[in-house]
C-alpha positions as a printed NumPy array, in Angstrom:
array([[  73.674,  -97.975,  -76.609],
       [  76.011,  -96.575,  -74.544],
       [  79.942,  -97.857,  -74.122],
       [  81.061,  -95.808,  -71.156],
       [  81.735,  -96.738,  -67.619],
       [  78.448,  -97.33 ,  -65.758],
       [  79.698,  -95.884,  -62.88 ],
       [  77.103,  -97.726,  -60.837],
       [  76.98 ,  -99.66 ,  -57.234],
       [  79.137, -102.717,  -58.017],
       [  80.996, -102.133,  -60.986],
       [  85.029, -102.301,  -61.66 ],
       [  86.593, -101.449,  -65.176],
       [  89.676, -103.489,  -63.961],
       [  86.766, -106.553,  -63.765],
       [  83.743, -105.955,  -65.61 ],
       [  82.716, -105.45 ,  -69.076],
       [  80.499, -102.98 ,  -70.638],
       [  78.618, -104.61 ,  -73.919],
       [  78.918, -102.749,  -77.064],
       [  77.499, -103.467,  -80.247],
       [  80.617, -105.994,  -81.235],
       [  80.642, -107.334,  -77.852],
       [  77.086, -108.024,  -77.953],
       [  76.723, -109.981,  -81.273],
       [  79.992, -112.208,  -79.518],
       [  77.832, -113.326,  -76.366],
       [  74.373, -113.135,  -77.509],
       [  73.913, -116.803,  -77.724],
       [  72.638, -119.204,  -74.884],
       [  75.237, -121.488,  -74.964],
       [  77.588, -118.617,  -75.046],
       [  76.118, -117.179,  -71.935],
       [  75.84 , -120.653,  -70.175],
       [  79.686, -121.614,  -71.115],
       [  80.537, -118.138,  -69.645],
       [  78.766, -118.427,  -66.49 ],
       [  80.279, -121.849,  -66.07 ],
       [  83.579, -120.375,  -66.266],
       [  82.847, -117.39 ,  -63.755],
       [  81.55 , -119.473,  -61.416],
       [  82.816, -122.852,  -61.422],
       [  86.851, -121.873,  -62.796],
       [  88.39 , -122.596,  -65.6  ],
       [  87.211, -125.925,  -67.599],
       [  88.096, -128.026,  -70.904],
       [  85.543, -128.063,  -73.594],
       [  85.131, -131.816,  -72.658],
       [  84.164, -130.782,  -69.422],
       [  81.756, -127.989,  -70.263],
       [  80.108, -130.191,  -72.692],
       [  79.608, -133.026,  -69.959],
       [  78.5  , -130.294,  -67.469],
       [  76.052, -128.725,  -69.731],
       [  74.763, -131.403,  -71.57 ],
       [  76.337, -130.227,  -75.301],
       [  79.081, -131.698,  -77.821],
       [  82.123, -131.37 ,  -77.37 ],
       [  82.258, -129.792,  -80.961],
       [  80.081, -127.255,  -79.749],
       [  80.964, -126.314,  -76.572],
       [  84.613, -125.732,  -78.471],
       [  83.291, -123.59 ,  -81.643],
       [  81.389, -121.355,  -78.976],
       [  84.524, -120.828,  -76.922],
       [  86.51 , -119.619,  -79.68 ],
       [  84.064, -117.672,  -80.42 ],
       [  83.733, -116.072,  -76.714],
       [  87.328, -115.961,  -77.334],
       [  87.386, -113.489,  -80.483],
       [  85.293, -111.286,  -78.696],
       [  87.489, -111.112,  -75.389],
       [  85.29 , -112.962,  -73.182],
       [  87.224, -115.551,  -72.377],
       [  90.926, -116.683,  -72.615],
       [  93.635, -119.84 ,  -72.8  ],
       [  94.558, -120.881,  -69.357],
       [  97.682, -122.505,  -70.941],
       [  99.179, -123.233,  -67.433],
       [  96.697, -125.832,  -66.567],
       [  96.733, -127.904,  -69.341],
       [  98.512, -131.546,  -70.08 ],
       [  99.716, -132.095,  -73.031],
       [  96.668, -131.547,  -75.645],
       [  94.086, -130.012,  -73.011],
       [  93.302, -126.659,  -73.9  ],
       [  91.461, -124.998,  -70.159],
       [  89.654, -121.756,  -70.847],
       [  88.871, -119.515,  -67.885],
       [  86.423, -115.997,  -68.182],
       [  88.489, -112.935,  -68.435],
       [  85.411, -110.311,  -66.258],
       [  83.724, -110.992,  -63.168],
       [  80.359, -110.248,  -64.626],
       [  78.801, -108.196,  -67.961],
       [  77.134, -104.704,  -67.705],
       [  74.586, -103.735,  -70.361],
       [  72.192, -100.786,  -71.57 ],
       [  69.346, -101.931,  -73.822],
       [  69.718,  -99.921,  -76.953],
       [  67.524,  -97.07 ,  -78.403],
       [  64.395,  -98.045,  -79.95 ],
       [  66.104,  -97.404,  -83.354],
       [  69.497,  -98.707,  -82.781],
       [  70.388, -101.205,  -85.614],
       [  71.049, -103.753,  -82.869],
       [  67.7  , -103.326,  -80.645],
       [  66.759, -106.694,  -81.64 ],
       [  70.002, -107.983,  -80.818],
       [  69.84 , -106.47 ,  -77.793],
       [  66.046, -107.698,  -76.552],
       [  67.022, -111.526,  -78.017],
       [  70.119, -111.649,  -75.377],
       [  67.66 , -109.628,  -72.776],
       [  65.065, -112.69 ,  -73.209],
       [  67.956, -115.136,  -73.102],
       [  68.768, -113.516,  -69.496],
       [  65.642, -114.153,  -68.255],
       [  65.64 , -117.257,  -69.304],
       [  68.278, -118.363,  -67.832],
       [  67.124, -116.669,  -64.473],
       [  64.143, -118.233,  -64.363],
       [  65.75 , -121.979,  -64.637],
       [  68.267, -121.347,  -61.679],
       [  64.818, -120.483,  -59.578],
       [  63.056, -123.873,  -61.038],
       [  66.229, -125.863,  -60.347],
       [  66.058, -124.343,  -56.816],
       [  62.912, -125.426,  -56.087],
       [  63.735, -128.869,  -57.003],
       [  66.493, -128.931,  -54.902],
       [  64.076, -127.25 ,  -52.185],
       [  63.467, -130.696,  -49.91 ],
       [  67.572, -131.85 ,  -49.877],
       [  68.547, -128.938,  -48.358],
       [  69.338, -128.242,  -44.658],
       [  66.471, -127.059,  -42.836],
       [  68.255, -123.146,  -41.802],
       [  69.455, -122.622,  -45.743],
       [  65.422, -123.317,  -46.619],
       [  64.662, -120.482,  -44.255],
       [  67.175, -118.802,  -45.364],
       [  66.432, -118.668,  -49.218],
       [  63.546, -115.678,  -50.245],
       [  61.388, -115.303,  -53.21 ],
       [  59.21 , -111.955,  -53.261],
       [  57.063, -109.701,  -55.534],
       [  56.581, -106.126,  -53.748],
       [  54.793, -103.358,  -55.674],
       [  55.918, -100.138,  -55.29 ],
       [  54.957,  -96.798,  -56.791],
       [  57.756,  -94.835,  -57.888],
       [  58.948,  -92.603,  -60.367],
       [  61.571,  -92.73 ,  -62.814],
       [  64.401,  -91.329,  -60.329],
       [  62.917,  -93.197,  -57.837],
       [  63.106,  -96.788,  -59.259],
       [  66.718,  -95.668,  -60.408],
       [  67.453,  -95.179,  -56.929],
       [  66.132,  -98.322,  -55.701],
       [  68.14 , -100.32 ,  -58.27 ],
       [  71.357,  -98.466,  -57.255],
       [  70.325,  -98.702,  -53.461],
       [  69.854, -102.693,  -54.122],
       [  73.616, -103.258,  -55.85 ],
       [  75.01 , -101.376,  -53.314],
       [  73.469, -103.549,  -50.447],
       [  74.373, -106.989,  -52.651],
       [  78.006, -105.157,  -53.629],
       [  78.523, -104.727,  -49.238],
       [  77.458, -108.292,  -48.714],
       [  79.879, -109.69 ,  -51.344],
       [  82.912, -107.714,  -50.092],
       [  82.6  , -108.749,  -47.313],
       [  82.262, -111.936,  -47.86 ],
       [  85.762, -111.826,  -49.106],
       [  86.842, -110.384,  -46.442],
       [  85.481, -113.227,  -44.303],
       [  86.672, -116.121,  -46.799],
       [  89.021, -117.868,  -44.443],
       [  87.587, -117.311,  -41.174],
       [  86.163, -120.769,  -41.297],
       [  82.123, -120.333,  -41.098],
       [  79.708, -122.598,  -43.099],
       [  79.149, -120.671,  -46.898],
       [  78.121, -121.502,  -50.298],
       [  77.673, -119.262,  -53.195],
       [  74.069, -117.805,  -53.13 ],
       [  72.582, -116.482,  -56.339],
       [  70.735, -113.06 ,  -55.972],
       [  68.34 , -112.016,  -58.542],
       [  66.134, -108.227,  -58.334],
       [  63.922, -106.775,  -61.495],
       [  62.816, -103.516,  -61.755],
       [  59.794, -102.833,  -64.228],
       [  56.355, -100.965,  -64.419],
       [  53.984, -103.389,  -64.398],
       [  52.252, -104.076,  -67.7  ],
       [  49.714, -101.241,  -68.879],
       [  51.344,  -98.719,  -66.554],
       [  53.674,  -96.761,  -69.036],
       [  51.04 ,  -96.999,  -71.87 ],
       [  48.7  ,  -94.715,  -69.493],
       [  51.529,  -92.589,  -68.59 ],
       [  52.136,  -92.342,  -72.201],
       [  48.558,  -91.277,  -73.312],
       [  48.483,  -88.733,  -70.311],
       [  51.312,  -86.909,  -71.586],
       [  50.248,  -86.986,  -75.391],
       [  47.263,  -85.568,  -74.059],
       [  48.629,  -82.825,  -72.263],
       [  51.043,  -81.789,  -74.86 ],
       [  48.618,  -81.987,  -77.598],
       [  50.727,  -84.896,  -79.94 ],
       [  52.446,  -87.799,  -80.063],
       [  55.272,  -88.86 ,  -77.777],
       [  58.425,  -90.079,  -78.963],
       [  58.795,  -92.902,  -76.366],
       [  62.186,  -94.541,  -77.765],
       [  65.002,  -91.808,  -76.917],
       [  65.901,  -93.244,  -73.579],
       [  67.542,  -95.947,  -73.382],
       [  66.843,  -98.058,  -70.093],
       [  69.132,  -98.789,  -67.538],
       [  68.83 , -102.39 ,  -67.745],
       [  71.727, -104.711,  -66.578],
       [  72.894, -108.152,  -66.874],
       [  75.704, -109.178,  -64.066],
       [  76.917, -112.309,  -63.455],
       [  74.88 , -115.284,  -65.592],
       [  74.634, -118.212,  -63.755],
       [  75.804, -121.836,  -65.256],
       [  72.149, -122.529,  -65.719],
       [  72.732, -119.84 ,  -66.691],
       [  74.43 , -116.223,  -66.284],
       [  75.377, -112.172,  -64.777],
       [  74.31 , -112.517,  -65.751],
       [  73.601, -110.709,  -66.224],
       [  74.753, -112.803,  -68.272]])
C-alpha cells in the first residue's frame, strides 16, 4: 500500500488524507465512515445528534468518535460547545486510498472497508430514487445514472479516471467560486467506477501465461482504487 501523495486530479495534502495501514484499521468501520461523512458534509455535530441522525446510541456514536479521533480523523470543536457538549467536526475534506498488494498483511482490511464503500454508495442511489417523485421537475432531469462499456487498456482506463476527477475537481471549484452569487444550488453527490467487467482479466490472464510459457504473478500491482468523500448514508467516500 502506498503512503505518498497521490498526486492525482483533485487532491490537496493541506485537505486530504492518504490511508495507511494505521489509518486504515481507525476508519474501517461503517459507522466510522457514516459518522465521518456526516461531519464532512453536514458540519460539526454532538454525539447526541449523530446518533439521532443516524439512527445509533448515543454510546456508540461517542466510542466511534474517539476512536476516529485517535486516528486523526476527526477533532474537538471546543468553541461550539455549552457547557458539557462536546461538537466534533472532520479534520480532511475527503480520504484517498490504494488497495493493498495481494500479500499485504492488511489486504483483507483493505477489501472489508472497499465493500463498506460500496455499500454505502449504493444506499445514497436507493435513497435517491425514493426521493425521485418530491423533487422539482428540472433537478429530475437533471440527475443521471449510466453504465457505458468501454474498451481500454490499462493506461487508458487510468486516464479516464484522472480525466473524470479533473472534470468533477473544475465543477467543484467553481462552484466556490460562484457560492454567493445567489443562484438556486444544493450539494449533488457524484459517483464514477472503473472496472473490467467480470471474466475479462481472467482471459487476459490465461493469454499471457500462455504466451510466456508459466504462471503469472497477478498480485504485484496494486490498483489505483480511491475512496473520496463518503456520503452520510454514507461516505468519500470515498469514504
Amino acid at each position: 500500500m502506498t503512503t505518498e501523495d497521490p498526486h492525482k486530479p483533485g487532491y490537496d495534502s493541506t485537505q486530504d488524507v492518504v490511508l495507511d495501514a494505521r489509518t486504515l484499521r481507525g476508519v474501517a468501520h461503517p459507522l466510522r465512515l457514516r459518522l465521518l461523512g456526516s461531519l464532512r458534509h453536514e458540519g460539526p455535530q454532538t454525539a447526541t445528534q449523530l446518533a439521532s441522525r443516524l439512527g445509533e446510541s448515543s454510546a456508540a456514536t461517542s466510542y466511534h468518535l474517539r476512536t476516529l479521533a485517535a486516528h486523526g480523523f476527526v477533532t474537538d470543536a471546543p468553541e461550539l460547545g455549552r457547557g458539557r457538549e462536546r461538537f466534533w467536526r472532520a479534520v480532511h475534506r475527503s480520504t484517498w486510498f490504494d488497495a493493498p498488494d495481494r500479500d499485504a498483511p492488511e489486504r483483507e482490511l483493505g477489501e472489508a472497508y472497499l465493500r463498506t464503500v460500496a455499500r454505502m454508495y449504493a444506499e445514497n442511489v436507493e435513497r435517491s430514487i425514493t426521493e425521485l417523485a418530491d423533487w422539482p421537475q428540472e433537478w429530475v432531469r437533471a440527475a443521471s445514472m449510466s453504465d457505458l462499456t468501454v474498451s481500454l487498456s490499462a493506461a487508458e482506463a487510468q486516464e479516464l479516471a484522472d480525466d473524470v476527477m479533473a472534470l468533477l475537481v473544475r465543477y467543484r471549484d467553481r462552484a466556490a467560486d460562484r457560492a454567493s452569487d445567489g443562484s438556486e444550488r444544493v450539494a449533488m453527490t457524484t459517483q464514477f467506477q472503473i472496472f473490467p467487467r467480470r471474466g475479462q482479466l481472467d482471459a487476459l490472464l490465461a493469454t499471457r501465461t500462455a504466451s510466456v510459457g508459466g504462471p503469472v504473478n497477478a498480485g504485484t500491482e496494486s490498483s489505483g482504487t480511491t475512496a473520496a468523500e463518503p456520503s452520510d448514508a454514507v461516505g468519500g467516500d470515498r469514504p
